[in-house]
C-alpha positions as CSV (number, residue, x, y, z in Angstrom):
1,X,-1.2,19.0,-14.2
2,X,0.3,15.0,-15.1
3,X,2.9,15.1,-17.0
4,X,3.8,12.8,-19.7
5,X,5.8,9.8,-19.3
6,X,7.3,8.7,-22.5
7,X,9.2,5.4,-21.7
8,X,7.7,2.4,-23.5
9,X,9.1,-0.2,-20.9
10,X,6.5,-2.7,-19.9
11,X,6.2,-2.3,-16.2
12,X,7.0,-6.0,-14.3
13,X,3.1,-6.3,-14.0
14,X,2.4,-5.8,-17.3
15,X,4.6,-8.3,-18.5
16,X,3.5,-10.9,-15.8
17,X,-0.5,-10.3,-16.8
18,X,0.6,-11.2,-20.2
19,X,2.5,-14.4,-19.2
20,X,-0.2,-15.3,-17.1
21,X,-2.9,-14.5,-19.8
22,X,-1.4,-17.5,-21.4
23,X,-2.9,-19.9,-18.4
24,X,-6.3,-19.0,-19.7
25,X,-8.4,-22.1,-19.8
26,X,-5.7,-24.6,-18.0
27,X,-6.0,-22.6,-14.6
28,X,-9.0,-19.9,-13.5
29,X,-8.0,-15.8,-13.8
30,X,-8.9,-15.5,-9.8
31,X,-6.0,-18.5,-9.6
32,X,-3.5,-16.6,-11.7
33,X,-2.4,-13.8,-8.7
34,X,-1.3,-16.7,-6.4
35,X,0.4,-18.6,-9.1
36,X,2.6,-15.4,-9.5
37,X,3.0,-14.7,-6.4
38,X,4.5,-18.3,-5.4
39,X,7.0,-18.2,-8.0
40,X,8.0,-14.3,-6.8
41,X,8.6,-15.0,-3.6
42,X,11.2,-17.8,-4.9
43,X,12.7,-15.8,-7.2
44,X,13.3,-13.0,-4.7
45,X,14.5,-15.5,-1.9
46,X,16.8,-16.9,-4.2
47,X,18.7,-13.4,-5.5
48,X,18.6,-12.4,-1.9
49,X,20.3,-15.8,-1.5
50,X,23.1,-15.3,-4.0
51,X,23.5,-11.8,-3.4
52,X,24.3,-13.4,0.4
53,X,26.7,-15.4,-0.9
54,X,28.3,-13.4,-3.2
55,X,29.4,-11.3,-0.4
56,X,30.9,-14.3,1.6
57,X,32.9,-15.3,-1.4
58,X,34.0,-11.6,-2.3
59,X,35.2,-11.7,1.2
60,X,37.3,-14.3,1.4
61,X,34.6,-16.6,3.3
62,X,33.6,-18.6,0.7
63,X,33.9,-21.7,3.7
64,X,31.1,-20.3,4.4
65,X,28.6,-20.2,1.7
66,X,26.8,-23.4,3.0
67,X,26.0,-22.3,6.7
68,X,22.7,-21.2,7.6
69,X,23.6,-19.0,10.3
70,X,25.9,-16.5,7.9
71,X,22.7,-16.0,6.0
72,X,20.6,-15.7,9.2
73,X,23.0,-12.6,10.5
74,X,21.9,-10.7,7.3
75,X,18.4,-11.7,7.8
76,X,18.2,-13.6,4.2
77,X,17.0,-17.0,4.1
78,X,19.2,-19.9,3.6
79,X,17.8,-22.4,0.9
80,X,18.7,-25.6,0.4
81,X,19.2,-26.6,-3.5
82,X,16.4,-27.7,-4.2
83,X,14.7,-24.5,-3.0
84,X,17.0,-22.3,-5.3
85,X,15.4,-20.5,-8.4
86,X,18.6,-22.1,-10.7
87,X,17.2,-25.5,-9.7
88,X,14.0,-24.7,-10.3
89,X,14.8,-23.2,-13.9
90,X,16.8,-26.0,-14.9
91,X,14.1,-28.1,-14.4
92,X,11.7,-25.9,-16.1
93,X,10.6,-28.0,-18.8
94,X,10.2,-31.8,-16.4
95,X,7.1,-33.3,-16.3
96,X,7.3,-32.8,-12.6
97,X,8.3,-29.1,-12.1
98,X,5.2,-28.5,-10.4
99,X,6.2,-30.7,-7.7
100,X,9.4,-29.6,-7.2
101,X,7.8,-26.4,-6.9
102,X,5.7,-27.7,-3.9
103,X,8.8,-29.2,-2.9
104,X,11.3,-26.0,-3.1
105,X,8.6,-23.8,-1.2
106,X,7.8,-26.1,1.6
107,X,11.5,-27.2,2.3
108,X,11.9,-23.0,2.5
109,X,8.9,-22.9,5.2
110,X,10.4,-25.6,7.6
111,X,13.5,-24.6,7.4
112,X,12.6,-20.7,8.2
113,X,10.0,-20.3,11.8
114,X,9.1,-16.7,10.7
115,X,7.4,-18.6,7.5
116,X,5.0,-21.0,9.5
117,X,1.8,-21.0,7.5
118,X,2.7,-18.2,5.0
119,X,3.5,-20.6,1.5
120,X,1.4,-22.2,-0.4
121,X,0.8,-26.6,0.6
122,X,0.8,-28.5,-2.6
123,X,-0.4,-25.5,-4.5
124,X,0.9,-26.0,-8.0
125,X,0.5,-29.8,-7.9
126,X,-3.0,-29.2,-7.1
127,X,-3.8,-27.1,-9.6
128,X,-2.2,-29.4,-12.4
129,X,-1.1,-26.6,-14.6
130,X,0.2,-27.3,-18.1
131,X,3.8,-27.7,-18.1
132,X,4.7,-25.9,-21.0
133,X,3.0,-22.4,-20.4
134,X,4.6,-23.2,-16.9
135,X,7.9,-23.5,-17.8
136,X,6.8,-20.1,-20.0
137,X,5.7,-18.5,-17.4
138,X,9.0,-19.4,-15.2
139,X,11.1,-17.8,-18.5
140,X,9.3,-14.6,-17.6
141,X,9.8,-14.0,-13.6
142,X,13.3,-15.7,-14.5
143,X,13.6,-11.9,-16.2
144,X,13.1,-10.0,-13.3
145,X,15.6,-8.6,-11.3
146,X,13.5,-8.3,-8.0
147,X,16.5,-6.8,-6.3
148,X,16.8,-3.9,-8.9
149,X,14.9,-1.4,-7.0
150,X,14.4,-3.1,-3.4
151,X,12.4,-0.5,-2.0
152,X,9.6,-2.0,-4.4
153,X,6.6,-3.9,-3.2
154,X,6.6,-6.2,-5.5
155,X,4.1,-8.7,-4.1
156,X,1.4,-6.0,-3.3
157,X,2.0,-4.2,-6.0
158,X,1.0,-7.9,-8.4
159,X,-1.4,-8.7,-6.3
160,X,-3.3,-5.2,-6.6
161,X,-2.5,-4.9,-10.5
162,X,-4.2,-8.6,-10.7
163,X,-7.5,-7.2,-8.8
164,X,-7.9,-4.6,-11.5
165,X,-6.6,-6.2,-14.4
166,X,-9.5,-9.0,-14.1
167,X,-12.0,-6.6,-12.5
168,X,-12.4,-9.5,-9.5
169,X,-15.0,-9.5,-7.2
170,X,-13.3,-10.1,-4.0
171,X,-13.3,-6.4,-2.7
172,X,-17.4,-6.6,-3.2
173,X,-19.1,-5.3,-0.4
174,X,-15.3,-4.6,1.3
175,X,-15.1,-1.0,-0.6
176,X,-12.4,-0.1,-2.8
177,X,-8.2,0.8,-2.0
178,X,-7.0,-2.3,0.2
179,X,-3.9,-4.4,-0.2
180,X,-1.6,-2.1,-1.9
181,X,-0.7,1.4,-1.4
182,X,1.4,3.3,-4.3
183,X,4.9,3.7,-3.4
184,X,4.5,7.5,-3.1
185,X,1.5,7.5,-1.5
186,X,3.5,5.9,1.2
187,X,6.7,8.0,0.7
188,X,4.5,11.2,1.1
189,X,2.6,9.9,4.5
190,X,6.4,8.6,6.2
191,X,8.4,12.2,4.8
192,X,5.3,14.2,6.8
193,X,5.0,11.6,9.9
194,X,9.3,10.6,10.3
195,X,8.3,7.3,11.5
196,X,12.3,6.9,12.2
197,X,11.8,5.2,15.8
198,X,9.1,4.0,18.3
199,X,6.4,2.0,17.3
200,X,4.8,1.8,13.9
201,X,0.7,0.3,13.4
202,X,-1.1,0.0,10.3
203,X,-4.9,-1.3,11.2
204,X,-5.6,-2.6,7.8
205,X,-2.1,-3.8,6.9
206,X,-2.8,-6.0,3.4
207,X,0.0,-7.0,1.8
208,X,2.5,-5.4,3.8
209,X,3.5,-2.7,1.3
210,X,3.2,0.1,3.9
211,X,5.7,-1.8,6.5
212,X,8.1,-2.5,3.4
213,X,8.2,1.1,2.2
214,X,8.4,2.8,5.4
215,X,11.5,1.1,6.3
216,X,12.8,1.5,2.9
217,X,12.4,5.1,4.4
218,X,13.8,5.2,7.1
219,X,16.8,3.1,5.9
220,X,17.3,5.7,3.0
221,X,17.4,8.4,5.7
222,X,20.1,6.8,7.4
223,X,18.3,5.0,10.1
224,X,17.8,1.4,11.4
225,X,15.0,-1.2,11.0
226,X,15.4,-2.1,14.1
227,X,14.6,1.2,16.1
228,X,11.1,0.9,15.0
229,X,8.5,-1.9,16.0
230,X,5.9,-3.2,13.3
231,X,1.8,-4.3,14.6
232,X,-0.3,-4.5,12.0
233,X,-3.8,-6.5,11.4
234,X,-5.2,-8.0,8.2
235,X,-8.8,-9.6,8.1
236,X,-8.2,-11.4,4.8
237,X,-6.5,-15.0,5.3
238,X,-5.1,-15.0,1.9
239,X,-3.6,-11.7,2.3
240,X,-2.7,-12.3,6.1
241,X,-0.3,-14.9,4.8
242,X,1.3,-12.5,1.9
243,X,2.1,-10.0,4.6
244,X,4.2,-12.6,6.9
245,X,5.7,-13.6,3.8
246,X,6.0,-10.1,2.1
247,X,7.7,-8.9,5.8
248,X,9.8,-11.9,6.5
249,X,11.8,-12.1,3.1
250,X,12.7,-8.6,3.9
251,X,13.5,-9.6,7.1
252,X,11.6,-7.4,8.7
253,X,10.3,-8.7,12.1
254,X,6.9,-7.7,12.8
255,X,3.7,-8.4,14.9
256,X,0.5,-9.0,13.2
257,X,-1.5,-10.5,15.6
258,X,-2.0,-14.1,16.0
259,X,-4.2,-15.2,13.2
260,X,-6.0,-12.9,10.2
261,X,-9.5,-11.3,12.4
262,X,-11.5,-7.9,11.5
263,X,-9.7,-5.0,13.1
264,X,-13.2,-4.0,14.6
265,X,-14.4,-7.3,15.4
266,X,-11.6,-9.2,17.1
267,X,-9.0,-6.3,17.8
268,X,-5.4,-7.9,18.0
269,X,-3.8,-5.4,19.6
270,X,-6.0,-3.9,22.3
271,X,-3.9,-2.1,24.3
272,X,-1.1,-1.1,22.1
273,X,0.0,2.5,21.8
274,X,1.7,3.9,18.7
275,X,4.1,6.7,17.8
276,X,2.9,6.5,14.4
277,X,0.0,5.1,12.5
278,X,0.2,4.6,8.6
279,X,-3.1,2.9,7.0
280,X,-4.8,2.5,3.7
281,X,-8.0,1.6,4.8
282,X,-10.5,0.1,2.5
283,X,-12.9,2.5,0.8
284,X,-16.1,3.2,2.3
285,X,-16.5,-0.1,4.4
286,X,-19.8,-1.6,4.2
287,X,-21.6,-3.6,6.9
288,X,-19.0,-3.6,9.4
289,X,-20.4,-3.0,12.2
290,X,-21.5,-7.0,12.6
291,X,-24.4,-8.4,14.8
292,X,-23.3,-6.6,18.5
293,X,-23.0,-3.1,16.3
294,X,-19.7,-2.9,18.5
295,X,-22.3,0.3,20.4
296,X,-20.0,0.3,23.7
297,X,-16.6,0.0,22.2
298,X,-14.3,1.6,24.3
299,X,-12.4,2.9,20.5
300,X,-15.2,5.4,20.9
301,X,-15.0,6.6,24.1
302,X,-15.5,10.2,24.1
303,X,-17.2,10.4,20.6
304,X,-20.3,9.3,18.7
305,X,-21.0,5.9,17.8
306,X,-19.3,5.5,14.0
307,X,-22.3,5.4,11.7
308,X,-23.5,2.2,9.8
309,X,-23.0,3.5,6.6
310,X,-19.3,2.9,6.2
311,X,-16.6,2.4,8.0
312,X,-14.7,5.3,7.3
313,X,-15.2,7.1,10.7
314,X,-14.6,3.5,12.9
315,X,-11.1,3.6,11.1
316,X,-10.5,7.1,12.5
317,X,-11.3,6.4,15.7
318,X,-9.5,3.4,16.0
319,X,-6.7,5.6,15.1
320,X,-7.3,7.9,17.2
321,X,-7.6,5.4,20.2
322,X,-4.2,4.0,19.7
323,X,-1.7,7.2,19.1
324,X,0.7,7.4,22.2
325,X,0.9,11.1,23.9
326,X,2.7,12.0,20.6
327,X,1.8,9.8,18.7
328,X,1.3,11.0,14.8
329,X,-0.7,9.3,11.7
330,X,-0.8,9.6,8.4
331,X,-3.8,7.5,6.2
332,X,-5.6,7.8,3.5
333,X,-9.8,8.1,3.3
334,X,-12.3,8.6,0.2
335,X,-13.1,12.0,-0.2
336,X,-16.5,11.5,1.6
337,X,-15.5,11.6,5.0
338,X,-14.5,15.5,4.8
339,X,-18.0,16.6,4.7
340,X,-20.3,13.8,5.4
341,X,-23.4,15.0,8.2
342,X,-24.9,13.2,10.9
343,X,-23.2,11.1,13.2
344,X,-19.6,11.6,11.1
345,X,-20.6,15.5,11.5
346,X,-20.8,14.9,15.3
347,X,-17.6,13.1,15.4
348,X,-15.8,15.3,13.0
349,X,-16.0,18.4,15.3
350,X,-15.3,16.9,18.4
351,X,-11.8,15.6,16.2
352,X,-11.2,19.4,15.2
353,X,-12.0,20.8,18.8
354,X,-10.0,18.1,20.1
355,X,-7.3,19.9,18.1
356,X,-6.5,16.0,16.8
357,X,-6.4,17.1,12.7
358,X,-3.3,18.5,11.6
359,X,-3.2,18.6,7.8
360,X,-6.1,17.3,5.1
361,X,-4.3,16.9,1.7
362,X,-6.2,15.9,-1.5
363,X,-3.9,13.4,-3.6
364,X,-4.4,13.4,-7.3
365,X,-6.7,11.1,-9.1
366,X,-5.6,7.3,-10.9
367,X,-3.5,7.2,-8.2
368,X,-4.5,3.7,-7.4
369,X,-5.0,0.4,-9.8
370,X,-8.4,-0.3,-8.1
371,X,-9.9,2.7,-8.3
372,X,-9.7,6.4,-10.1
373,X,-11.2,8.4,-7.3
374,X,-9.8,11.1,-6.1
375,X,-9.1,10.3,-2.3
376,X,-7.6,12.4,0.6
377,X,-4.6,12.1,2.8
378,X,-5.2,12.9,6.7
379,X,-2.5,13.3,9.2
380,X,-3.7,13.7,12.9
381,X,-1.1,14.7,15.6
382,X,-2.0,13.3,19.7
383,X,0.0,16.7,20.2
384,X,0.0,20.3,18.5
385,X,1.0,22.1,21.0
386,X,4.6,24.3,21.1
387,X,7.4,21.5,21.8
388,X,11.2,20.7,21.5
389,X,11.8,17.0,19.8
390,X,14.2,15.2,18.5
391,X,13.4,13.7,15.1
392,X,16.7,11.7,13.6
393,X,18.9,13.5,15.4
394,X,17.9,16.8,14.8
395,X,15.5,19.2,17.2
396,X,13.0,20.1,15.8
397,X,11.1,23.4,17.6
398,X,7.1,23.2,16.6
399,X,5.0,26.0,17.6
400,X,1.4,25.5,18.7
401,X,-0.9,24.6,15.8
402,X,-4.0,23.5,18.1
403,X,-6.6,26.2,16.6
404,X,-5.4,25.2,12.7
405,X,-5.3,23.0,10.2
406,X,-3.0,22.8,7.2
407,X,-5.1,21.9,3.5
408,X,-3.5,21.2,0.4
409,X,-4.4,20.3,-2.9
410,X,-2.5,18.3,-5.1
411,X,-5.5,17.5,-7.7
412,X,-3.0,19.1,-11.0
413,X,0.1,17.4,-9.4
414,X,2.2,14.1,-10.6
415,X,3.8,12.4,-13.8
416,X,1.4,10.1,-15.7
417,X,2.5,6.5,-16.1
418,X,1.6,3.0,-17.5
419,X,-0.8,5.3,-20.2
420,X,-3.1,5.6,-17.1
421,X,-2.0,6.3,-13.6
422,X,-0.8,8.7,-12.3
423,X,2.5,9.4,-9.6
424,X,3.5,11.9,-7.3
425,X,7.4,12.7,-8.1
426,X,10.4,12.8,-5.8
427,X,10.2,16.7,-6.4
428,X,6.3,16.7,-5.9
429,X,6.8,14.6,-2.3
430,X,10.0,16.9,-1.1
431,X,7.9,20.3,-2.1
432,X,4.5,18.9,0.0
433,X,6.4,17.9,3.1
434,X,8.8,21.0,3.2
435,X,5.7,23.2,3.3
436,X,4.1,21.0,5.6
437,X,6.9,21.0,8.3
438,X,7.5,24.8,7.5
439,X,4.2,25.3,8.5
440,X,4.7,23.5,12.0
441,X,7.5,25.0,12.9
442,X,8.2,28.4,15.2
443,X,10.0,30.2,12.3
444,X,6.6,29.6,10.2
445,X,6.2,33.4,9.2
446,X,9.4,33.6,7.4
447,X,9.0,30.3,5.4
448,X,5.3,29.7,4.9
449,X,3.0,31.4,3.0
450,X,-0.6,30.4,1.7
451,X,-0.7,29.7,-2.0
452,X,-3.3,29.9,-4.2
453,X,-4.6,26.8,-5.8
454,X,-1.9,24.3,-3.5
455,X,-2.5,25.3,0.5
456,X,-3.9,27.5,3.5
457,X,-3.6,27.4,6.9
458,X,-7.1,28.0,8.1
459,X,-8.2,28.9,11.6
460,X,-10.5,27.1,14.0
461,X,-12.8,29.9,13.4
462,X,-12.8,29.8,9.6
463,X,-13.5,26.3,9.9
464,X,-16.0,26.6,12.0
465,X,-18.0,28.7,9.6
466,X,-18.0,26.3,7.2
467,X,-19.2,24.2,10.0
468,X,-16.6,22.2,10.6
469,X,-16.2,20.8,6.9
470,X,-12.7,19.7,5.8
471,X,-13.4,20.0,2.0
472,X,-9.9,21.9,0.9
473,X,-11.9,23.8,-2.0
474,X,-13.6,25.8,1.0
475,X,-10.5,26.9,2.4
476,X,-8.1,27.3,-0.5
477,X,-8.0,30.2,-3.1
478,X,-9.1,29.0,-6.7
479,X,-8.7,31.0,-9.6
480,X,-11.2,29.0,-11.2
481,X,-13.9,29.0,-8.7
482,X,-15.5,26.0,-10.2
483,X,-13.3,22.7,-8.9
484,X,-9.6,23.3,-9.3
485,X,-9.7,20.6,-12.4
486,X,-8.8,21.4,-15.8
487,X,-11.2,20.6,-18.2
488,X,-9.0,19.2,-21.1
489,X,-7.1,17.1,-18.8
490,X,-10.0,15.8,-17.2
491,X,-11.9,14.9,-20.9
492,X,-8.3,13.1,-22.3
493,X,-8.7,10.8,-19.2
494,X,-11.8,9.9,-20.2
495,X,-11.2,9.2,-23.5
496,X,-8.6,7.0,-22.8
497,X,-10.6,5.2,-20.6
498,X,-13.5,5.0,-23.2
499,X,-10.1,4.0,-25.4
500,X,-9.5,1.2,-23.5
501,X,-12.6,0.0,-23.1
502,X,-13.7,-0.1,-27.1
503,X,-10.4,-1.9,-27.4
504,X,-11.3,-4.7,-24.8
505,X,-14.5,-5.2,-26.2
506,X,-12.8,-5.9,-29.9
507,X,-10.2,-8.3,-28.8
508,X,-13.2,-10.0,-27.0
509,X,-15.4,-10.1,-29.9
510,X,-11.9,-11.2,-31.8
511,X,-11.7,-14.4,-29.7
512,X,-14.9,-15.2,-29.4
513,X,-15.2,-15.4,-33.5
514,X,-12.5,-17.4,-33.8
515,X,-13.8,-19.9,-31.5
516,X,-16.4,-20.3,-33.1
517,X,-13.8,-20.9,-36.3
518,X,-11.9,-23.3,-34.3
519,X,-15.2,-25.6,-34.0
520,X,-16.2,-24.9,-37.8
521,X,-19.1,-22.7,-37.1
522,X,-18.7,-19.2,-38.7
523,X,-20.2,-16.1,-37.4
């Protein structure tokens, strides 16, 4: 069951909503996540920036602090003064800040190739923004310390808080779940997939966010950045340009294709094999199958044509088609997909007798800001069979899984936060994947163990007679035989959603009588 979070702290998106809020009627809500997200970036190329040169002067090299190539070594972008975040707050309140805006991010783009066509051209001149909720608005992100916790996403993470917060449209008819993936979400998938070298391929990349906090991994787990190879694909061109820039301030080199295209429509990386695969993809996809219906695909050799319906089995298979011999993913899918019939029931079976599925985990609900379904994490394996490897220096001896899957249920795990959400811990993430690679390993009978209500390792044949549904709830022991979900916790939620709703509705009713004030009309 969440547990309560106490801390009062407004969380950075929080504050920046409420900043923003003040834009209202000078700039257009679906304007307000780029107009953040501009200014971000700056901020955070400019403390990466100092932080560079710092370190040069601490050094004894404060000579030098002015050349491009000492900041290129450390792969942090050298800006010019008028591109620093000082110059830009000092000028704060000039009737041309917007300009030198403009000015700051362009100078950053020519001056840095792995840039080209990721900033904004003109953007805040354009928009002609009021200079005084501006320069208020600058006072704010001029608060954040982006390089307090740099393992955070903090473009993907504003960007997906902004979709929510003004309930926008743009996700209609793409499903729910893209652009940004909760920082434990994507802890969870790279502690059970140790993406520490090879090749790393996220289909449906977004923002970037699952690149950034996989490396944040791997770095935390003493390894390198640049043992592992990023491909990625985004369709959105707006998004397509806030992963290049999301990657590139992080220096992380990376492949994403040559232009933003549909992953099923214009493939970007046809013939690329992975060693591991972490994806978010969006929520039931509708209509994505396009005018050719994409029937002869070679993505689905072997298998059923992916229905209409969604798009939730063409992800999988696209998946499937790219793992190398030992290749591993981790993603996430609506709950849907483990029980649907038809054409996904065709291709489900031939994935389990393929002995592809290695674990089906369900991950708590309000995990994401978009949505408050429940969803489930998949991890498929190119090979369960009995092997020696050698995973960050260790060897690792796995038994053969092929005739099992591993389900767990994490429905009553996490920490609330934000009044809302909900968060796996660092305890709840080290417990999961322990059991996890207990249960792959040769010693398995003396360190796992089903457990009621959390996992079970069923067999091919028990799976079978459920016919070949990958529901956990049909595998796992419940006390209470009814869903696993307490009923209290489940009605709070509720009523803080009805809460939050009701409150909405007043200030809205609020504003709209006193505009009505403002013109002298009374209601």
């Amino acid at each position: 069951m969440a547990k309560k979070n106490n801390t009062k702290e407004k969380s950075i998106e929080e504050t920046l909503w409420q900043s923003c809020d003040k834009l209202r009627g000078s700039v257009e809500p679906a304007e307000y996540k780029h107009v953040v997200l501009g200014l971000i970036f700056l901020k955070f190329a400019s403390d990466k920036f100092e932080q560079r040169k710092k370190e040069l002067i601490e050094g004894g090299q404060e000579k030098y602090g002015e050349r491009k190539e000492f900041y290129a070594m450390k792969n942090v972008f050298f800006l010019e003064d008028i591109s620093r975040w000082n110059y830009i707050i000092k000028n704060a309140k000039q009737n041309d800040i917007s300009l030198k805006i403009d000015t700051a991010l362009n100078t950053i783009e020519k001056g840095n190739p792995s840039l080209k066509g990721a900033l904004p051209d003109n953007y805040f001149s354009r928009l002609a923004l009021d200079k005084t909720k501006l320069a208020s608005l600058l006072d704010t992100i001029n608060d954040i310390d982006t390089l307090k916790d740099n393992g955070q996403d903090i473009i993907g993470r504003v960007y997906e808080y902004f979709l929510g917060k003004f309930a926008l449209k743009e996700s209609s008819g793409k499903g729910k779940g893209e652009f940004y993936t909760p920082k434990t979400i994507v802890n969870l998938i790279a502690e059970l997939i140790e993406p520490y070298k090879g090749i790393i391929y996220d289909p449906c990349c977004g923002t970037g966010g699952m690149f950034v906090q996989s490396i944040k991994f791997i770095e935390n787990h003493q390894g390198t950045k640049k043992e592992v190879s990023i491909y990625g694909q985004e369709n959105t061109p707006t998004t397509y340009k806030l992963a290049k820039m999301n990657l590139a301030i992080r220096g992380i080199s990376s492949n994403l294709g040559e232009k933003h295209a549909d992953t099923f429509a214009n493939d970007q990386h046809k013939d690329l094999k992975a060693d591991y695969i972490m994806a978010n993809p969006p929520f039931n996809l509708k209509d994505w199958r396009g005018e050719n219906e994409l029937l002869d695909d070679p993505r689905w050799m072997g298998y059923e044509v992916p229905p209409k319906s969604n798009a939730n089995y063409g992800w999988i298979l696209n998946m499937v088609s790219k793992l190398s011999e030992n290749g591993v993913a981790g993603f996430i899918l609506a709950n849907g997909a483990l029980s649907g019939g038809g054409e996904e029931y065709k291709i489900r079976k031939k994935l389990i007798e393929n002995n592809l599925v290695e674990a089906i985990i369900i991950i708590p609900r309000n995990t994401f800001y978009t949505t408050d379904i429940s969803v489930t994490l998949w991890v498929l394996n190119k090979n369960k069979k009995q092997r020696t490897a050698h995973i960050n220096s260790i060897d690792k001896n796995y038994r053969n899984r092929e005739k099992e899957i591993l389900f767990m249920d994490l429905r009553r795990w996490g920490s609330e936060y934000e009044k809302k959400y909900v968060q796996l811990t660092e305890q709840d993430i080290t417990k999961v994947a322990l059991n996890y690679h207990n249960w792959q390993q040769t010693d398995f009978e003396s360190t796992y163990k089903d457990i009621p209500e959390f996992c079970k390792s069923a067999s091919f044949e028990e799976i079978e007679a459920n016919h070949f549904s990958l529901v956990p709830s049909k595998y796992i022991e419940f006390v209470d035989k009814d869903s696993g979900i307490d009923f209290d916790t489940e009605m709070k939620r509720i009523q803080k959603d009805f809460k939050t709703l009701l409150q909405e509705e007043k200030d809205s009713q609020d504003q709209l009588i006193n505009a009505f004030k403002v013109l002298g009309y009374e209601l």
